[in-house]
C-alpha positions in Angstrom: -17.2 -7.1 -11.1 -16.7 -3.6 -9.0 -15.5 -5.5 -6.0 -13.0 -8.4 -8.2 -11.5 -4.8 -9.5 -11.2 -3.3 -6.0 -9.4 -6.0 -4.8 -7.3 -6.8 -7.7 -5.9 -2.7 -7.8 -5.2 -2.8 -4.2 -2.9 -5.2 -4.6 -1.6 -3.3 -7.2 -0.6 -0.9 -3.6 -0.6 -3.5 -1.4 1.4 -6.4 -2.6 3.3 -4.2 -5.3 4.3 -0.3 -4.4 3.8 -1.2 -0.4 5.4 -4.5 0.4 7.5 -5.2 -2.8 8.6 -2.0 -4.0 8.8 0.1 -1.1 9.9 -2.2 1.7 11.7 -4.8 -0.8 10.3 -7.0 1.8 10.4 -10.1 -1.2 11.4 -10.8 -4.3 9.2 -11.0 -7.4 10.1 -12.6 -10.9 9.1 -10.7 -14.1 5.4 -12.0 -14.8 4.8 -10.8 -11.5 6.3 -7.5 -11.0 4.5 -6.9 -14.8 1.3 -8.0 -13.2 1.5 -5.9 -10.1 2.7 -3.1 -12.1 -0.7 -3.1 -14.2 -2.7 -4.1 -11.0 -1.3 -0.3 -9.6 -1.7 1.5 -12.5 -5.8 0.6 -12.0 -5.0 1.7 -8.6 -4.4 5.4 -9.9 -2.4 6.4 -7.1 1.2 7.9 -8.8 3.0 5.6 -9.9 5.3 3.0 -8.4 8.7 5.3 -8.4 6.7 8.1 -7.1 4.9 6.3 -4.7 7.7 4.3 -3.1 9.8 7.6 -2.7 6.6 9.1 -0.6 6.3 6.1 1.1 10.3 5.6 2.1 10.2 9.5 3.3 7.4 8.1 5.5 8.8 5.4 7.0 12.0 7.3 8.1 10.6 10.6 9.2 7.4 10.0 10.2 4.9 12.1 12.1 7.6 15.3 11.3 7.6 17.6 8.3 9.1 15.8 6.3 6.4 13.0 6.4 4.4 13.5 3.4 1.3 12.8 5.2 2.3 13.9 8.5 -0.7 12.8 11.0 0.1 15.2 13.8 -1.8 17.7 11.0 -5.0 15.9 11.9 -7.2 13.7 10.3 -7.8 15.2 7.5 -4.4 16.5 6.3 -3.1 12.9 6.5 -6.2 11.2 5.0 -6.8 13.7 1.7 -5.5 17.1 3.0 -1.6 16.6 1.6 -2.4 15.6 -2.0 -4.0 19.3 -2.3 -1.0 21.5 -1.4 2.8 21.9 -2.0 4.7 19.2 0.0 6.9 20.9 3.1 10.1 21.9 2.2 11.0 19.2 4.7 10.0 16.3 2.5 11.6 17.2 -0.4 15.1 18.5 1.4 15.0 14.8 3.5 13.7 13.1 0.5 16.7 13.9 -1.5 19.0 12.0 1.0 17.2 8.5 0.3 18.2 5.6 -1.6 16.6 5.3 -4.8 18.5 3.1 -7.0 17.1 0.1 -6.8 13.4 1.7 -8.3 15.4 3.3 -11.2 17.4 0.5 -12.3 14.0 -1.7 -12.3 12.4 -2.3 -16.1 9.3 -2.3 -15.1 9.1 0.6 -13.1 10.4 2.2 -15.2 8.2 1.5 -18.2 4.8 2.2 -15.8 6.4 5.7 -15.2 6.9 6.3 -18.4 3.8 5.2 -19.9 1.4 6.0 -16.9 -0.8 8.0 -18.0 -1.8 5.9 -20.9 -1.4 3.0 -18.2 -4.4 4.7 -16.0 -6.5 5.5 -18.6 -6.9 1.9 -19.8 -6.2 0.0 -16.6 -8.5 2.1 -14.0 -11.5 3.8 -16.7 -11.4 1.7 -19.8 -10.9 -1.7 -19.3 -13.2 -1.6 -16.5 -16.2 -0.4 -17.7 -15.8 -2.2 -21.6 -15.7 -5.7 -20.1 -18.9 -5.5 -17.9 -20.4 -3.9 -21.2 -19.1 -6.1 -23.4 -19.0 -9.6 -21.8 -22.3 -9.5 -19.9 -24.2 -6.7 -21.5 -24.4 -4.0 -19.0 -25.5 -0.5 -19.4 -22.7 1.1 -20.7 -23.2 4.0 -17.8 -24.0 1.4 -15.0 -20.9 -0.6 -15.6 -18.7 2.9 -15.7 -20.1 4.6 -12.6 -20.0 1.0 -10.3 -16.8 -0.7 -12.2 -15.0 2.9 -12.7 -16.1 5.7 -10.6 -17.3 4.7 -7.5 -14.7 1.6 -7.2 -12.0 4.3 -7.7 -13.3 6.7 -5.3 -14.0 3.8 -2.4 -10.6 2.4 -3.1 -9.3 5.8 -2.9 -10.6 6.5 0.3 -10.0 2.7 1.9 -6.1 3.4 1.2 -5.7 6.7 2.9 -7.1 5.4 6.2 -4.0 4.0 6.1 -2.1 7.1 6.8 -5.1 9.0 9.0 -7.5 6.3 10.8 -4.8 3.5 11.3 -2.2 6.1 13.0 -4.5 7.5 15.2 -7.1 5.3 16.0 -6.3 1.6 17.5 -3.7 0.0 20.5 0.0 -0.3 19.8 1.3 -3.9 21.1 4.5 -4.0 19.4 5.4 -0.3 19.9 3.0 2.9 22.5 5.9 5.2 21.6 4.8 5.8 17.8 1.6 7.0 16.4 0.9 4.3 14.0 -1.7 1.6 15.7 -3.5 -1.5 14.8 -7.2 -1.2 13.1 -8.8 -3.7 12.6 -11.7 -1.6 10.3 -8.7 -0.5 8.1 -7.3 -3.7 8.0 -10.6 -5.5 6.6 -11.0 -2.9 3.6 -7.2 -2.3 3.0 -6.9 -6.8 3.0 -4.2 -6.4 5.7 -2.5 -3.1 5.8 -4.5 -2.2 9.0 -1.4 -4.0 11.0 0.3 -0.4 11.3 2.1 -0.9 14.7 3.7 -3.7 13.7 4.5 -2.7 10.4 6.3 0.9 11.8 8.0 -1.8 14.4 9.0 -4.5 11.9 8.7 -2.6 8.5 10.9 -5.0 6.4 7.9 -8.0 7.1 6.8 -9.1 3.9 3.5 -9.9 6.3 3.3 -6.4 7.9 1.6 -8.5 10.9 2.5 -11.7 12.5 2.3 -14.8 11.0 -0.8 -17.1 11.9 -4.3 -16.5 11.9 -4.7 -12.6 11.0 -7.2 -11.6 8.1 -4.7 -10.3 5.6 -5.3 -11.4 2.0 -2.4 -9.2 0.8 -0.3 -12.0 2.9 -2.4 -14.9 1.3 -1.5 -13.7 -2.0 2.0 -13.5 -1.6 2.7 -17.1 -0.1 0.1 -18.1 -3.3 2.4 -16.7 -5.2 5.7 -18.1 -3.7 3.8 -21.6 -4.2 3.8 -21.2 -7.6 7.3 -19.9 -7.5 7.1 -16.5 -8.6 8.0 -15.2 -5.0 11.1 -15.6 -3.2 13.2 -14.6 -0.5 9.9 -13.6 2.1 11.4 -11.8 5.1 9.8 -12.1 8.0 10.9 -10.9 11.9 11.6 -13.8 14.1 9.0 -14.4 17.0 11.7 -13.9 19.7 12.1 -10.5 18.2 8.2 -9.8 18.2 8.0 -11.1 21.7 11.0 -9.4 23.0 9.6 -6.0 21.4 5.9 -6.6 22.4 7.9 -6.9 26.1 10.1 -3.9 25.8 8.2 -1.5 24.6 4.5 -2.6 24.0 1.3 -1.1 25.9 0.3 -4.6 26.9 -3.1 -5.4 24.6 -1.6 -8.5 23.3 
């Protein structure tokens, strides 16, 4: 059950705060945003509001102080180092000059902010470790340290190689003038986010890669659920503009 609940919270990041949320890269109908919304709250990583506005500061000042995870502080500043100290005055100054509207006029938001606490406690240690317990008969302790603890902790650490391992480690096709690269390690335990140089270069992709034949479940997921028409309005960047870019300014690895 540990790894059904490791995939289903990151896309509680992934498809939700990341690609929805943050980038508004798509559009998602009520019985998804709900579901996405409880997906993150078993994530445990702030809430949606909280997380988008970190994520937004990113995106438009990143690798200075006022990125929130800035990775020109090294490795382990951008990986862990960050969530243990006061943010630079930068990021909150800069932070204050973004557009926040959309997150605080959305319900659902909203409600997970309010009630997230109570949301994590249930969603990331409760349900998780009662249902193993209950359904199958596993030790009580087994099914909270595998389902709870340690599923937490790896899915934890597989997010923030997002911020240190995939912007230092990798090529950069699309863009060799930003940090931000393509790893294909973080890619396989974040199901797709690994795409980074891409995503910096295109950031509004609902893909955050190209199109075609790239592992990226989070992707999967999202045409699944435009199939079943809970997803619309998928923007995507045109392959002339990939090709164009990949020309202009890539270091020529693809």
């Amino acid at each position: 059950v540990g790894p059904k609940i490791f995939r289903l919270c990151t896309l509680g990041v992934t498809a939700g705060a990341h690609r929805l949320w943050s980038h508004r890269s798509y559009k998602a109908k009520l019985p998804l945003r709900i579901f996405l919304a409880a997906a993150n709250s078993m994530a445990f990583q702030n809430d949606i509001f909280e997380w988008c506005r970190d994520h937004r500061v990113h995106h438009k000042y990143s690798e200075t102080d006022a990125d929130p995870h800035n990775a020109r502080r090294g490795f382990f500043f951008s990986h862990i180092g960050w969530l243990f100290i006061r943010k630079h005055r930068d990021v909150i100054e800069k932070g204050r000059k973004l557009d926040f509207s959309d997150l605080l006029y959305d319900p659902v938001v909203q409600f997970q902010r309010k009630y997230y606490k109570t949301s994590v406690v249930l969603m990331c240690f409760v349900i998780p470790t009662l249902v193993p317990w209950y359904v199958w008969g596993e030790n009580l302790w087994n099914s909270y340290f595998l389902a709870s603890i340690l599923r937490y902790t790896i899915s934890l650490n597989v997010s923030w190689l997002v911020n240190s391992a995939a912007h230092m480690y990798g090529n950069r096709p699309y863009d060799k003038y930003i940090s931000p690269r393509q790893n294909a390690f973080v890619t396989l335990g974040a199901i797709g986010e690994g795409f980074h140089n891409y995503h910096h270069t295109f950031p509004f992709d609902y893909s955050a890669s190209e199109l075609g034949l790239k592992f990226n479940p989070t992707t999967w997921f999202i045409d699944f659920m435009f199939w079943l028409g809970l997803v619309t309005d998928r923007r995507h960047a045109p392959q002339e503009m990939i090709q164009a870019r990949k020309e202009r300014t890539g270091d020529g690895s693809a």
